[in-house]
GUVO-70532 format. One record per residue (C-alpha): residue in one letter; x, y, z. Coordinates in steps of 0.25 Angstrom, whole numbers, padded with zeros to 4 digits, always signed. Layout:
BEGIN
aXYZ;...
***
This chain:
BEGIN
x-0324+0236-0171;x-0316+0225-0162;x-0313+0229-0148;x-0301+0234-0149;x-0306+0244-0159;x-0318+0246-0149;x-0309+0249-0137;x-0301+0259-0144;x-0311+0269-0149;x-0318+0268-0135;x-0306+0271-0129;x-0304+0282-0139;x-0317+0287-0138;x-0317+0287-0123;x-0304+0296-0125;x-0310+0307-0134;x-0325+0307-0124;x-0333+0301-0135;x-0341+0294-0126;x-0353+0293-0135;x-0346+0288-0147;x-0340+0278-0137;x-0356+0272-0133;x-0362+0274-0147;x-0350+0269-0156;x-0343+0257-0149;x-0354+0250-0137;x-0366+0242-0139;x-0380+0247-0138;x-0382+0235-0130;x-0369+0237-0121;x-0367+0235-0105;x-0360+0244-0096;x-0356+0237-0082;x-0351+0247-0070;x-0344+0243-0058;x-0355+0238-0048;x-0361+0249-0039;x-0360+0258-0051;x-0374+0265-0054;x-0375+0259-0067;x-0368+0246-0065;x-0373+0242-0078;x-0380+0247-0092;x-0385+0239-0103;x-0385+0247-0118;x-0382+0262-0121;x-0393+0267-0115;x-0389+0264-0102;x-0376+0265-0105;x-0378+0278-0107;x-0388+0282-0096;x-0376+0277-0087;x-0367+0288-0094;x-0376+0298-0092;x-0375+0296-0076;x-0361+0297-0077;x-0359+0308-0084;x-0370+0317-0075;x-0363+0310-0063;x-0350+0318-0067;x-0348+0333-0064;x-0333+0333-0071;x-0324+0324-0080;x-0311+0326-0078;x-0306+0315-0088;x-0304+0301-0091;x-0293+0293-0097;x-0294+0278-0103;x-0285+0267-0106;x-0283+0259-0117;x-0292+0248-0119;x-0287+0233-0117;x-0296+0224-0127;x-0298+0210-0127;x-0306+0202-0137;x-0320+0208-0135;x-0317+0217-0124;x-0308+0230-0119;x-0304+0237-0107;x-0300+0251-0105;x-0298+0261-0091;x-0304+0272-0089;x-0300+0284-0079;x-0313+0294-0077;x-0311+0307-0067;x-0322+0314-0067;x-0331+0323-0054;x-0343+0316-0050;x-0356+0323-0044;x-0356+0320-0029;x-0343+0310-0031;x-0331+0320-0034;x-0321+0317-0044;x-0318+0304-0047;x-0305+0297-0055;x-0312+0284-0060;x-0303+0273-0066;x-0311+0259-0071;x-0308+0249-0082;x-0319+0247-0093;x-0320+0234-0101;x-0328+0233-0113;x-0334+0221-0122;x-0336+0221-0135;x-0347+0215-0145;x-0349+0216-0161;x-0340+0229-0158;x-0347+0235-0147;x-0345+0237-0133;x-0355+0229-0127;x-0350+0230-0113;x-0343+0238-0104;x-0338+0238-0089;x-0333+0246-0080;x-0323+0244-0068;x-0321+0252-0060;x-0320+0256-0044;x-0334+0264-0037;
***
């Protein structure tokens, strides 16, 4: 797939909640995940951390209230999208979180991803 068409079904993925798909179909067992710094997992190597860091997200979460995401912006091998999150945390309260995500692209896989966003 070439990065456009990679940007597209994550986005269209991310729409429909198909967050699985998204990880097992489209990123890179030996991907990176990069938070903003003083994030509680500033950075994950592979899916398995990856996935770990999920896993603490979604516990931290008492409600999800939704989300909504742009269309991605691509260039060569990478892509941008935004993303709007509200959700209710345990021990934070309800929380409307905005952050752009940039992606790189390998062989046809998302091989990194960051995250920008304000703590």
């Amino acid at each position: 797939m070439t990065t456009q068409e990679i940007a597209n079904k994550l986005v269209d993925l991310y729409k429909k909640g198909e967050f699985e798909t998204i990880y097992k179909e489209l990123y890179s067992p030996a991907c990176m995940s990069i938070e903003p710094k003083g994030a509680e997992m500033e950075v994950c190597n592979g899916l398995e951390e990856m996935a770990a860091k999920g896993k603490k997200w979604n516990e931290s979460m008492e409600e999800f209230h939704g989300s909504t995401v742009g269309e991605p912006i691509v260039s060569d091998n990478h892509f941008s999208m935004t993303l709007m999150m509200d959700a209710t945390f345990k021990g934070r309260g309800r929380e409307k979180m905005n952050e752009l995500c940039v992606y790189e692209v390998k062989d046809g896989k998302i091989v990194k991803e960051q995250f920008f966003y304000t703590m």
